[in-house]
N, C-alpha and C positions, 0 to 999 in steps of 0.2 A: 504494500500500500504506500501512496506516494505521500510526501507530509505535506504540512500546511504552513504557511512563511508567511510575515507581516507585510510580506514586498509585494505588491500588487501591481497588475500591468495598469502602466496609464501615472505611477508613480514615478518621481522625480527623487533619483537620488546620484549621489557623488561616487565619486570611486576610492578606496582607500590603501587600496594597494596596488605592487604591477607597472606595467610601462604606460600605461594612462591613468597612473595617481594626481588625485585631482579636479580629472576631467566631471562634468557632470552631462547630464540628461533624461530621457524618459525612458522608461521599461516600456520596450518595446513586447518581451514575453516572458514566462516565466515557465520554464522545464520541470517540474513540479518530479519527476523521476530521478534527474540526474542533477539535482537541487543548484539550477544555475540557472542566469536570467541574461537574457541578450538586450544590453543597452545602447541605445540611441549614439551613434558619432564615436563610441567604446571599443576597442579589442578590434579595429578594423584587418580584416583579412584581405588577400587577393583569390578572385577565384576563378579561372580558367573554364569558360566554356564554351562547347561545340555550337557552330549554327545549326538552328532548328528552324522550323517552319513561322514559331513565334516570336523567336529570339535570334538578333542580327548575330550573337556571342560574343567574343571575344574576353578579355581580362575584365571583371566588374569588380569592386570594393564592398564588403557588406562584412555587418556585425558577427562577429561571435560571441558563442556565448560565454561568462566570466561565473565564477561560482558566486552563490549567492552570497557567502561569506563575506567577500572583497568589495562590497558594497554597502554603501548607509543610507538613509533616508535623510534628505534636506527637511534642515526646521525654517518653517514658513517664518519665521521671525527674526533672525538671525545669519541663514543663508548657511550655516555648517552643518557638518554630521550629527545626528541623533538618532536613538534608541526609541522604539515604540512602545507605547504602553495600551492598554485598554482602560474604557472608563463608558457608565452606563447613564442616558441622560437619555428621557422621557421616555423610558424603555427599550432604547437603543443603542446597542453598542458599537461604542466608534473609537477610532482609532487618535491616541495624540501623541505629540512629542515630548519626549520625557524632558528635551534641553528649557523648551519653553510652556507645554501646559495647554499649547493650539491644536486645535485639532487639525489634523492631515486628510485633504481631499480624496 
């Protein structure tokens, strides 16, 4: 069974280690098997491909994926790394950042 991570696609987080320390962007997806998430402009690759009837080919640039470890969530407040917490309001639970207290989109 594959686990469950507070890093959700569509989230904005930085990178914290690696040859794009630093970098930030959006979670493009989340590998929920192989606990690694392919982030936006991150861990760019080159990738060699054949022409097809859809595709002109040749060399394209595109994400891999980085373990999920090596990435943090942006605190909407402050713009660094943060840790997630949960918290229950109006019977809902949502997610916030532990550096400031805001809740995360």
């Amino acid at each position: 069974m594959a686990q469950k991570f507070k890093i959700k696609k569509g989230d904005n987080v930085v990178v914290t280690t690696g040859r794009d320390k630093g970098k930030t962007g959006e979670v493009l997806e989340v590998l929920r098997a192989e606990s690694r998430v392919r982030v936006q402009g991150c861990n760019m690759v080159k990738r060699h491909t054949r022409p097809t009837q859809t595709n002109a080919g040749g060399i394209i640039s595109k994400e891999a994926p980085l373990h999920i470890s090596n990435v943090a969530h942006i605190d909407p407040e402050s713009g660094k790394a943060t840790r997630v917490g949960f918290e229950v309001k109006d019977g809902a639970k949502i997610r916030i950042a532990r550096r400031s207290g805001k809740a995360l989109s």
